[in-house]
VMD Tcl script that draws the C-alpha trace (Angstrom):
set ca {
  {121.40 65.82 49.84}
  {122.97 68.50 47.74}
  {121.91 70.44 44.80}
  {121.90 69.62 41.65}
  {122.80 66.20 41.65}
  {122.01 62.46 40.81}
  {121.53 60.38 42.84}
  {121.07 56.27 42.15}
  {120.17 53.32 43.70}
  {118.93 49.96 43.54}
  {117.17 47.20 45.97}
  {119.03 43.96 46.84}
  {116.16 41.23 48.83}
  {118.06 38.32 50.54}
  {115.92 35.31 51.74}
  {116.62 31.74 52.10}
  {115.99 30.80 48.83}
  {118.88 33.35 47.65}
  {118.60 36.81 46.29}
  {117.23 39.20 44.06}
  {118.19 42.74 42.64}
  {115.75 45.64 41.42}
  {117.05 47.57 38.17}
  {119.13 50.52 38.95}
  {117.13 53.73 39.93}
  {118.24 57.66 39.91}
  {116.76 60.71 40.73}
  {118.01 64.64 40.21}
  {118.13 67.18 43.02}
  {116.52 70.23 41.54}
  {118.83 73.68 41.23}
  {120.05 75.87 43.37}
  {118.03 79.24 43.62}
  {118.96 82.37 44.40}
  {116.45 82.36 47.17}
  {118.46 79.15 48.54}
  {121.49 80.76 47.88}
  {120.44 84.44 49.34}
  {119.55 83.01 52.66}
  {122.14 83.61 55.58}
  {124.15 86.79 57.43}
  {126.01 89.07 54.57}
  {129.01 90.94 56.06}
  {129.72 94.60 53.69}
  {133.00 93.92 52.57}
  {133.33 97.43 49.82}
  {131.07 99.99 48.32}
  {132.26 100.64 44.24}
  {133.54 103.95 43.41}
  {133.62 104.86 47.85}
  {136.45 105.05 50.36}
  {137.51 101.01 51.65}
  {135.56 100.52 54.26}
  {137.29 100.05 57.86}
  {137.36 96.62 59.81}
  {134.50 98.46 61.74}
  {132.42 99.06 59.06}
  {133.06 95.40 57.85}
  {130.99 94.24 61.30}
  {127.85 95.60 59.32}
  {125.57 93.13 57.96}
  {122.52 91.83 56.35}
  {120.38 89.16 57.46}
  {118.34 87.33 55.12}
  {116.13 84.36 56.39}
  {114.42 81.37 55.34}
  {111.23 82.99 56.15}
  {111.44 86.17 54.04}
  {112.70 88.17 56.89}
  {115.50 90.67 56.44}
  {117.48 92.90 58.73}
  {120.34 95.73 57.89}
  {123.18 96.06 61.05}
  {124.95 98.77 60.02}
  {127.59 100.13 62.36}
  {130.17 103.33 61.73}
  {132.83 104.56 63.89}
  {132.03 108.02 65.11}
  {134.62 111.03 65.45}
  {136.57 109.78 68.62}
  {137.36 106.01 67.07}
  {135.07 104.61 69.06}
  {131.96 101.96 67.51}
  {128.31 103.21 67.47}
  {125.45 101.46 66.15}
  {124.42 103.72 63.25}
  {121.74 101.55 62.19}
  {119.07 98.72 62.50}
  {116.31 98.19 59.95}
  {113.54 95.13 59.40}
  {112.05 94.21 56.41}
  {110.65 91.42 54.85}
  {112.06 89.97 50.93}
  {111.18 88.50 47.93}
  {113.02 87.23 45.07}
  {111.66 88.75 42.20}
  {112.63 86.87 38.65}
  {116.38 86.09 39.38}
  {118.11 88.93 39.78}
  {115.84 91.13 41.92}
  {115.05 91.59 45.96}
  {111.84 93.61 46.43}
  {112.08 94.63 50.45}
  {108.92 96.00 51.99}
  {108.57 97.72 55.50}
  {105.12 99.15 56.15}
  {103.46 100.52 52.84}
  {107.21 101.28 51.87}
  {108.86 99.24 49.31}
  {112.25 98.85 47.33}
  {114.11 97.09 44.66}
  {117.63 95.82 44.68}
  {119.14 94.06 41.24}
  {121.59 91.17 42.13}
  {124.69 91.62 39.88}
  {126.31 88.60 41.30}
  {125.58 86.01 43.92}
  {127.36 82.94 44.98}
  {127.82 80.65 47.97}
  {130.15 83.52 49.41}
  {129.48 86.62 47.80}
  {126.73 88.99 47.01}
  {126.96 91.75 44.70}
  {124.27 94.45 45.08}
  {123.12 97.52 43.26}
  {120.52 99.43 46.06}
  {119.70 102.70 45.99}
  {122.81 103.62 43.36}
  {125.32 101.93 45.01}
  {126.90 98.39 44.11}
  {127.60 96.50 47.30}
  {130.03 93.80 48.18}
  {128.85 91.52 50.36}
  {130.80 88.64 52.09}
  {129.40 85.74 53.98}
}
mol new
graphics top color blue
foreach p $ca { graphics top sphere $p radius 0.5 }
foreach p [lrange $ca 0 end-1] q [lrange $ca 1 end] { graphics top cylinder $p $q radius 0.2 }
display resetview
């Protein structure tokens, strides 16, 4: 089933003294949410108003899952060219509203606004920075 969407039907009964129809039936898919569409691995494609990021940096990503979990793979070239993991972090999400992840790790917690989110890309603002996020 997708999103969004009506579906209809109706019920044709065939015995041997001939057939009979039912009326014509529909129902509607609900919406598509942000936490539906949020769910999945987010590759950083830019940072606004930063250098553009290298095809390293790109391999950096953020996991959200169906369960509220989220993870931040963050990886950086260091001085000789060669990949290092910079970073891994675990936290757990909620959608707040529609246009608002609250992470929490420990006691800690954060907000991120959405600025734009769509089947393939995620536009953050965290901690001053707007994001660009590619799945």
């Amino acid at each position: 089933m997708y999103f969004n969407t009506i579906y209809n039907w109706k019920v044709v009964a065939k015995n041997s003294q001939g057939g009979t129809k039912s009326l014509v039936a529909s129902f509607k898919t609900r919406a598509q949410t942000n936490q539906d569409l949020i769910v999945g691995k987010w590759f950083f494609e830019s940072r606004l108003g930063e250098p553009e990021m290298s095809d390293f940096e790109k391999t950096s990503f953020m996991l959200f899952s169906s369960n509220s979990g989220f993870e931040i793979h963050t990886y950086l070239e260091d001085t000789n060219d060669e990949s290092i993991t910079s970073q891994h972090h675990n936290y757990t999400y909620t959608i707040l509203g529609n246009n608002q992840i609250e992470l929490t790790s420990g006691s800690n917690a954060q907000i991120w606004l959405i600025q734009s989110l769509t089947q393939t890309e995620l536009i953050i603002l965290a901690d001053g920075t707007t994001l660009t996020l590619l799945k």
